[in-house]
Backbone bond lengths (Angstrom), bond angles and torsions (degrees), N, CA, C in turn:
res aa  C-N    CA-C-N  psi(-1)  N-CA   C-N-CA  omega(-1)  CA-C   N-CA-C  phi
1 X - - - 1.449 - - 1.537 111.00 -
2 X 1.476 113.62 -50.78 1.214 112.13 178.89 1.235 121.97 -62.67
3 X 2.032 126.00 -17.52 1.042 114.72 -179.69 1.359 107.19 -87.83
4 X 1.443 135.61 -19.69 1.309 148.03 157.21 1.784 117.37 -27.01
5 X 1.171 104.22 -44.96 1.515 129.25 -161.60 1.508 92.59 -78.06
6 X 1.595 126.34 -64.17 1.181 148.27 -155.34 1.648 94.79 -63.10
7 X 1.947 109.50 -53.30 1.078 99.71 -175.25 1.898 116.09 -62.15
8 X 1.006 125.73 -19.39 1.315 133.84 -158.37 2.070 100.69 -78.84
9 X 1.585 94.15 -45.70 1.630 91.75 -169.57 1.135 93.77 -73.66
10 X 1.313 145.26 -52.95 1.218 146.34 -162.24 2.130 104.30 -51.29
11 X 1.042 104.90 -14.07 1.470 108.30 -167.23 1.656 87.21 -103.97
12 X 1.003 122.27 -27.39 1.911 129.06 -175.21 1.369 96.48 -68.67
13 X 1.623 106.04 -67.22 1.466 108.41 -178.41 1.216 121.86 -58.59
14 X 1.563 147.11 -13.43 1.265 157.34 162.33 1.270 111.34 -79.14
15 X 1.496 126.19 -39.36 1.674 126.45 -174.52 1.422 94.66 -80.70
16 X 1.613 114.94 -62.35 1.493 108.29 -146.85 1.768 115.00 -49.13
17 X 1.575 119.60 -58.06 1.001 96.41 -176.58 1.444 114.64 -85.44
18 X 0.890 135.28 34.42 1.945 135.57 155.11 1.520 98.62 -81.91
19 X 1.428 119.30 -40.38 1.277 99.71 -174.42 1.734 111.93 -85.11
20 X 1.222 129.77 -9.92 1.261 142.77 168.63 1.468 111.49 -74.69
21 X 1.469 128.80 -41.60 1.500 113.71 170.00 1.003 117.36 -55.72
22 X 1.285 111.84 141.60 1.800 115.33 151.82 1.648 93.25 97.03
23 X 1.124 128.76 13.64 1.504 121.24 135.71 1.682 143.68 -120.65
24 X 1.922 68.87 58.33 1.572 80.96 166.39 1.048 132.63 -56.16
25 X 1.657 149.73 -166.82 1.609 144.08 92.34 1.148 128.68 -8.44
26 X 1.049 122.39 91.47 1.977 115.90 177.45 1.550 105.46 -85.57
27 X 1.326 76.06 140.59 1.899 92.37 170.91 1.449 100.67 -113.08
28 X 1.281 124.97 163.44 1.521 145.04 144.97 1.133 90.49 -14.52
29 X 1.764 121.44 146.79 1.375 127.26 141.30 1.536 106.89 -144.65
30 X 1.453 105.44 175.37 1.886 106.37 177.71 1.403 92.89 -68.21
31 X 1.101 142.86 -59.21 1.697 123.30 -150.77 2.013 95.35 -154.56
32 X 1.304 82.92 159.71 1.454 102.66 -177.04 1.688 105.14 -111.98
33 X 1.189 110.24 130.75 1.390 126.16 164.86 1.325 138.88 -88.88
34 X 1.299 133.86 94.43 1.569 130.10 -164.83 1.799 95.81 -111.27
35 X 1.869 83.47 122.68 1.647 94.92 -162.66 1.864 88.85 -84.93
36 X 1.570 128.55 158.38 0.829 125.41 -177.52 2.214 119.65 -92.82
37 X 0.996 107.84 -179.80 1.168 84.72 -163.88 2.112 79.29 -162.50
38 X 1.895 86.53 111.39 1.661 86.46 -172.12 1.549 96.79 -108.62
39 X 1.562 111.76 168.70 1.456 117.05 -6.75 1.284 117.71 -67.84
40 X 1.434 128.64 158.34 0.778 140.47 165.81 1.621 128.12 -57.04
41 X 1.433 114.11 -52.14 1.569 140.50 147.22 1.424 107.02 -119.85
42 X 2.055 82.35 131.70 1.499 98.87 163.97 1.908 110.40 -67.03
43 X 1.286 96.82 -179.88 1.437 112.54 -174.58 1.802 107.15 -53.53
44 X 1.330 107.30 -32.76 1.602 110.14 -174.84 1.427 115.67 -98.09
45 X 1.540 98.14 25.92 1.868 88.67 -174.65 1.237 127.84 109.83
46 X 1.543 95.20 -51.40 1.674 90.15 -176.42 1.448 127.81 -73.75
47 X 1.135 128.49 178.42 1.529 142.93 -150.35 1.668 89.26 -121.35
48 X 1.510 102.60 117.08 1.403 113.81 -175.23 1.726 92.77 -71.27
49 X 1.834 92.76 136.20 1.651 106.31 165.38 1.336 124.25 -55.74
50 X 1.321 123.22 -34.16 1.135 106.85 -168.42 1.544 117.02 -85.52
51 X 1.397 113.58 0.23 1.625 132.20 178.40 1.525 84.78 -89.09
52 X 1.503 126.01 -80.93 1.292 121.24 -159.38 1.864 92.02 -46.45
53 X 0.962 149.39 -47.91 1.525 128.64 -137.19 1.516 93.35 -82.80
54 X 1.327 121.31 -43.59 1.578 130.36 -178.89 1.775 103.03 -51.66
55 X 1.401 118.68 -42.27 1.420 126.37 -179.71 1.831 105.52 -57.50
56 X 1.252 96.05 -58.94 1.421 106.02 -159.34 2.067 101.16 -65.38
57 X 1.406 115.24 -37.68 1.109 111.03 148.27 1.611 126.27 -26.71
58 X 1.374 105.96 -84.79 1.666 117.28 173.22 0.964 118.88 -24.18
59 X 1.381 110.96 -59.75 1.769 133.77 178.60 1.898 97.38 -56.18
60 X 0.595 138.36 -65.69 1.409 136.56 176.04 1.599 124.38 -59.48
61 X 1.336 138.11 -38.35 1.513 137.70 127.49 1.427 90.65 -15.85
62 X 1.714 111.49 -83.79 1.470 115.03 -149.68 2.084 114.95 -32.08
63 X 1.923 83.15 -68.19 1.135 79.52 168.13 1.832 160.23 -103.36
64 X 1.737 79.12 51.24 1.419 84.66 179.80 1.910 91.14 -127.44
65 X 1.091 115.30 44.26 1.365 141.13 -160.54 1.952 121.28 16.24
66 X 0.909 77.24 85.00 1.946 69.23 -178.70 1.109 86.27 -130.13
67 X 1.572 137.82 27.06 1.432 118.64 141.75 1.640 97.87 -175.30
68 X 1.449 114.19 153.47 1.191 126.08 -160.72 1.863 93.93 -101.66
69 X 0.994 131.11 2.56 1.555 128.50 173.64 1.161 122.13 -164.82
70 X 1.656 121.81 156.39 1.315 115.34 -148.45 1.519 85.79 -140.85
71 X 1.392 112.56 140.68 1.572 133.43 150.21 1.162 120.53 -123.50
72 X 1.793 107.51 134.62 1.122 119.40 -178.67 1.053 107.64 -117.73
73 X 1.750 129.61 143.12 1.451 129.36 -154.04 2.064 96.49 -140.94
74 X 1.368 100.20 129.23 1.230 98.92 175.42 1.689 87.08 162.76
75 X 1.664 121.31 158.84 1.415 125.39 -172.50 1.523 75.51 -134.80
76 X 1.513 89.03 -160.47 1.518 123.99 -168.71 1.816 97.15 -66.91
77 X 1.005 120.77 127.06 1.699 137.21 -173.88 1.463 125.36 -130.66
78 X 1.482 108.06 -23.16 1.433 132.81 174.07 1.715 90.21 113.46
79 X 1.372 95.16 143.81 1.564 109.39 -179.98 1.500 101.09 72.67
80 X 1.336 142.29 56.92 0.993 136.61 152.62 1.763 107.05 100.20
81 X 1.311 115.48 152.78 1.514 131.80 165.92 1.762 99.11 -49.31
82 X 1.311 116.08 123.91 1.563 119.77 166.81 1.421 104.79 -46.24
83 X 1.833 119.23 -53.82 1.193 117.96 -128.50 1.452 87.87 -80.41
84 X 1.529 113.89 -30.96 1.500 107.49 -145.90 1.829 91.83 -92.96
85 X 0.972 110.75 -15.66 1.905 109.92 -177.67 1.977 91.75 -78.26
86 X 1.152 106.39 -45.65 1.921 91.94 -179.75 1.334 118.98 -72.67
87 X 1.402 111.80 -14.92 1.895 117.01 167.05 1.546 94.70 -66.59
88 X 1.608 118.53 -73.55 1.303 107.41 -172.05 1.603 129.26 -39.76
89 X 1.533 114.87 -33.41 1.418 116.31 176.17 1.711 128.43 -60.77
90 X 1.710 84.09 -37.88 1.607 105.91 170.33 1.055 125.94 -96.45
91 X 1.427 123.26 30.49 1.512 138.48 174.12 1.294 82.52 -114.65
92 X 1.428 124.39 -59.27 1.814 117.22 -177.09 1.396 128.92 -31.36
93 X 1.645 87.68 -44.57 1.302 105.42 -165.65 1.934 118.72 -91.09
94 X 1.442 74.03 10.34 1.822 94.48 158.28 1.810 106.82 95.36
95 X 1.674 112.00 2.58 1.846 93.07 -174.75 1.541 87.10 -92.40
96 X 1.268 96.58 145.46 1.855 119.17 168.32 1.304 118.87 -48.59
97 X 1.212 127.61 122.34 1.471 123.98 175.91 1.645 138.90 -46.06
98 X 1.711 100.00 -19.04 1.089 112.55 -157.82 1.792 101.12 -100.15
99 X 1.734 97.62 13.93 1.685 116.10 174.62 1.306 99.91 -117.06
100 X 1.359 113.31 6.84 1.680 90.43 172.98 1.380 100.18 -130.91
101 X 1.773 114.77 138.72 1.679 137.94 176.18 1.572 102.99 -93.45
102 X 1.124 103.80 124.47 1.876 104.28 171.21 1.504 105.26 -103.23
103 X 0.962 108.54 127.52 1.642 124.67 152.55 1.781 122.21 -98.89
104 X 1.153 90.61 104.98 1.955 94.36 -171.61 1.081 125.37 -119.92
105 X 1.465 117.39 22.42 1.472 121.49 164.77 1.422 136.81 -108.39
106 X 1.736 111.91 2.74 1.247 138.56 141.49 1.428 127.42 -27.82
107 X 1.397 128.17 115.80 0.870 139.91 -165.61 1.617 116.14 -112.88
108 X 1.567 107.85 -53.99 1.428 118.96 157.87 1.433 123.18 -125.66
109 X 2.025 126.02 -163.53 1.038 88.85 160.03 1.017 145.20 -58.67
110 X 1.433 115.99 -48.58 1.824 128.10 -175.37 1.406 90.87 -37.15
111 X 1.293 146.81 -87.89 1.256 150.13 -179.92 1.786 113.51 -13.62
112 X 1.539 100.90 -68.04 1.453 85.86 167.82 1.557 138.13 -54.40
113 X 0.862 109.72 -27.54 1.252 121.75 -167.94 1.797 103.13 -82.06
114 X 1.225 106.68 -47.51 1.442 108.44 164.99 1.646 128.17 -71.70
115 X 0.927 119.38 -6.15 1.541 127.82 164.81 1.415 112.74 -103.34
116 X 1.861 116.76 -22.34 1.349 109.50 -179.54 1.306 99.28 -67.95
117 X 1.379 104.66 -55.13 1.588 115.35 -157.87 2.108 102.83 -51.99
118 X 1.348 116.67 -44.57 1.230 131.79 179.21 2.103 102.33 -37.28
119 X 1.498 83.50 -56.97 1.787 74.41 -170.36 1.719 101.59 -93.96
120 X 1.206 133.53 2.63 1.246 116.12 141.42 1.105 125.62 -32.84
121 X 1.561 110.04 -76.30 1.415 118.65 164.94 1.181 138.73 -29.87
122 X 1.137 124.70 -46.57 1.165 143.46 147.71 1.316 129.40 -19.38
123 X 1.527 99.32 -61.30 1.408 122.47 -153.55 1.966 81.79 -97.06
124 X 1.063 111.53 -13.57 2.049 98.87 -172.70 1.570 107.75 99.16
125 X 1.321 116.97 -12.47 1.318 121.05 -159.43 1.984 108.96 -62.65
126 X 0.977 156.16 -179.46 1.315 166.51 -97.74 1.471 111.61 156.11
127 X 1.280 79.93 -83.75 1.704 89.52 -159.11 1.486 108.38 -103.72
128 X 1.341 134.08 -177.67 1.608 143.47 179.46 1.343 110.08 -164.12
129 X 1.228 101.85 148.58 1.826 120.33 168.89 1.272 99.82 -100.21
130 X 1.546 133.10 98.91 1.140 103.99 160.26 1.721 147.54 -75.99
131 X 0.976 133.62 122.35 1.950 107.24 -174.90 1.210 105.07 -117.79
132 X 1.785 106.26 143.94 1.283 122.66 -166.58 1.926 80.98 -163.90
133 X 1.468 84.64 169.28 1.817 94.70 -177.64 1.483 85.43 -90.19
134 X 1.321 110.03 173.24 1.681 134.20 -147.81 1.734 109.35 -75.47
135 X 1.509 98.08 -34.91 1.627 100.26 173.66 1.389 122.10 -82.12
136 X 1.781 125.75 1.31 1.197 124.75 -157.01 1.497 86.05 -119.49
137 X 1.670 137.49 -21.22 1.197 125.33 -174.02 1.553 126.82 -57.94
138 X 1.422 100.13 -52.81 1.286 109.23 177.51 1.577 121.96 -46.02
139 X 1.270 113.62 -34.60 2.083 106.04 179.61 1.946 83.46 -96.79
140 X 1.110 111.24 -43.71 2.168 88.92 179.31 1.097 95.76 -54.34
141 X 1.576 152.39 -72.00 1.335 113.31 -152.35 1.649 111.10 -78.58
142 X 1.259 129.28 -30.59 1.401 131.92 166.27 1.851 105.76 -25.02
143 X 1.369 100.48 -59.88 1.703 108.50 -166.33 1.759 94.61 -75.16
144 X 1.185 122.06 -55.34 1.975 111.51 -166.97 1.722 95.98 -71.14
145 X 1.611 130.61 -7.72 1.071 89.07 170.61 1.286 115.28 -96.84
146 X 1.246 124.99 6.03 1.574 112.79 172.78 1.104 124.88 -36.37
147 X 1.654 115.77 -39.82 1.350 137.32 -175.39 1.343 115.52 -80.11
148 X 1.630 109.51 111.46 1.648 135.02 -164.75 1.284 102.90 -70.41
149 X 1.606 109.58 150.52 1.527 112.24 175.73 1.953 104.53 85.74
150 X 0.978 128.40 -15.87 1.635 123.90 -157.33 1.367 90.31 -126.88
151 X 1.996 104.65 127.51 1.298 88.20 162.22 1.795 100.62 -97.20
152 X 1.892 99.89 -168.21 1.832 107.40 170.56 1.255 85.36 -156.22
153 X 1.160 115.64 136.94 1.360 148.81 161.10 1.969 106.71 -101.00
154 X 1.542 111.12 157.78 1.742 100.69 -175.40 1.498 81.66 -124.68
155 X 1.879 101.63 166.83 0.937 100.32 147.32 1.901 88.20 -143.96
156 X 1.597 93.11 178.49 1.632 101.16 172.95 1.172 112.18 -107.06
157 X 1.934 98.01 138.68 1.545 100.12 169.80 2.059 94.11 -84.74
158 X 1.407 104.25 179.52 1.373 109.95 166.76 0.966 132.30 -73.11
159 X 1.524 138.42 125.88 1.121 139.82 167.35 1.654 127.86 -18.45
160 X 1.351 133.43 162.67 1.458 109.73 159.57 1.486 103.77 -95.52
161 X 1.081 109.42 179.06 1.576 114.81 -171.79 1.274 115.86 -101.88
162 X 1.303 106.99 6.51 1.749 127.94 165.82 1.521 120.57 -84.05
163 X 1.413 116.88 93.71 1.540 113.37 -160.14 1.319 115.28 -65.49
164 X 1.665 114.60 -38.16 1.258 127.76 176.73 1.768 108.46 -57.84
165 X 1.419 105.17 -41.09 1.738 109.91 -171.47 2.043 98.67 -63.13
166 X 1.428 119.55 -35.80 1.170 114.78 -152.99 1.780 93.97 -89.48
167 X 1.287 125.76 -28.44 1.543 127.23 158.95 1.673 102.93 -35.72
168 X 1.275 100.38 -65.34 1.707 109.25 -154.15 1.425 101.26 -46.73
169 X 1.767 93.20 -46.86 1.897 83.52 -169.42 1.202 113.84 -95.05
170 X 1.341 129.65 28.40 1.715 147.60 165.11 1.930 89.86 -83.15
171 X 1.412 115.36 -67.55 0.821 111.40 168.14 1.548 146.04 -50.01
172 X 1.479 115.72 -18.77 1.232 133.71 164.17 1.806 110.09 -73.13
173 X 1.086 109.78 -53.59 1.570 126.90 172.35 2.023 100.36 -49.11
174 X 1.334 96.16 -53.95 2.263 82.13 174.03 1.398 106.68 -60.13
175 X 1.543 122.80 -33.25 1.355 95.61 -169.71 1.282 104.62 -87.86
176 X 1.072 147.30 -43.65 1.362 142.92 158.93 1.522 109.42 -15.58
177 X 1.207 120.12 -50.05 1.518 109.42 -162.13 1.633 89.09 -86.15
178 X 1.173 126.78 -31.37 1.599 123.02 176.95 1.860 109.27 -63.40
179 X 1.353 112.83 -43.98 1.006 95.38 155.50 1.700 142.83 -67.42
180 X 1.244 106.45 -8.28 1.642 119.03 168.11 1.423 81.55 -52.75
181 X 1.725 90.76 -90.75 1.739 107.30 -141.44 1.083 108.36 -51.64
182 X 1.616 131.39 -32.34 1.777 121.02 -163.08 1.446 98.67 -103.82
183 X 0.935 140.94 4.46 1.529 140.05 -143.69 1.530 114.97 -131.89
184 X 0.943 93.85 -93.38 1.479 110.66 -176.13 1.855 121.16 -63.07
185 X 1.195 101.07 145.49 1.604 91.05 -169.71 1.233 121.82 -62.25
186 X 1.199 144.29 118.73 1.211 116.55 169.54 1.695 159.86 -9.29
187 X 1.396 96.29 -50.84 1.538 114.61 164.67 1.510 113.54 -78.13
188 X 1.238 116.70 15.39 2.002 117.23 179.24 1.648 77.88 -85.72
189 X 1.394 124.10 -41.19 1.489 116.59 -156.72 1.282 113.93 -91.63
190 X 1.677 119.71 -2.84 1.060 122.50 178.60 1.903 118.56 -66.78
191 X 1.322 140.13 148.31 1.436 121.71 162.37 1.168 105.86 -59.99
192 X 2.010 106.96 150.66 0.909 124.64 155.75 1.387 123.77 -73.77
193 X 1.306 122.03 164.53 1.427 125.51 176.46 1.684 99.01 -72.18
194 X 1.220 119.16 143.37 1.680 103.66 -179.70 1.850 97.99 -138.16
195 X 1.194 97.78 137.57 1.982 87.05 -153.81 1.829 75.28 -94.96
C-alpha cells in the first residue's frame, strides 16, 4: 500500500508543475516559436493534433499581436517536414506567409533550439514566445535558454483530451531529461557559436 501511495505522489510531483509552466504573463515579443512535434502526418494523411494544437496556439499569440513573426521549427520526422506542414496550417488559418521563417533541419529539442536560435540571429530577433504543450516547455525553455543575450518567454498549446496519451508523453519527457543528464555529452547542450 505504502508503495502504491509513493508511486502516486511521485507522478503529482512530476505532473503538477509541467502543467503549471508556461502560464505566465506574456509580453510583446519579436517572434513566436512553434516547436514541432513529429510525425507530422499520420500514415492516412492526417495532421497530427498535437502539431496542429501547438500551431493553432501560435496563430492566436500571432493574432492577438504579441509578435510580428513566427518560426516554426521541426525537419523531416516521418509524414512530412514539421516545419513546412505548420506553415501550411497557419497560412489556412489566414497569417501571410511572408511572416513565417521555417527552420527544417531539427531533429529534436536540442536541435530546435539551436537552429531556432541560429535564424534568430540572423533575422536581428531578441526575444521569442515559445509554444509547445505544457509537458514539453520546461526542457524547451531549459535548452533555448542556454543561449546568452536571448530572452524566451512560454506559452501552452492545449493538452490532448486523451489522458492516457498525455501520461505517455509526461513519461517520454523523464526520459528525455534522463537522457540529458546521464546520456548525452555534455557539450551537445552547450551553445553554439552562431556567426
Amino acid at each position: 500500500m505504502k508503495k502504491f501511495y509513493s508511486w502516486r505522489l511521485g507522478i503529482l510531483v512530476l505532473v503538477f508543475p509541467l502543467l503549471l509552466f508556461g502560464r505566465e504573463e506574456l509580453r510583446p515579443s519579436e517572434v513566436i516559436i512553434g516547436l514541432g512535434a513529429g510525425p507530422a502526418r499520420s500514415k492516412d494523411g492526417s495532421v497530427n493534433q498535437e502539431l496542429k494544437a501547438r500551431v493553432e496556439k501560435v496563430v492566436e499569440l500571432y493574432n492577438a499581436g504579441f509578435a510580428d513573426y513566427i518560426i516554426f521549427t521541426g525537419g523531416e520526422t516521418g509524414g512530412g517536414c514539421e516545419a513546412e506542414v505548420m506553415k501550411e496550417i497557419a497560412i489556412e488559418m489566414g497569417v501571410p506567409g511572408d511572416k513565417i521563417f521555417l527552420e527544417t533541419k531539427a531533429i529534436d529539442t536540442i536541435t530546435n533550439a539551436r537552429y531556432s536560435v541560429e535564424l534568430m540571429q540572423r533575422q536581428g530577433f531578441k526575444s521569442a514566445i515559445l509554444v509547445s504543450n505544457p509537458y514539453h516547455l520546461v526542457r524547451a525553455k531549459w535548452l533555448f535558454s542556454a543561449y546568452p543575450g536571448l530572452e524566451f518567454q512560454t506559452a501552452q498549446a492545449r493538452s490532448s483530451k486523451n489522458l492516457f496519451y498525455d501520461i505517455s508523453l509526461i513519461g517520454y519527457e523523464a526520459l528525455a531529461w534522463f537522457s540529458y543528464i546521464f546520456r548525452e555529452p555534455r557539450e551537445k547542450l552547450k551553445p553554439l557559436e552562431v556567426p
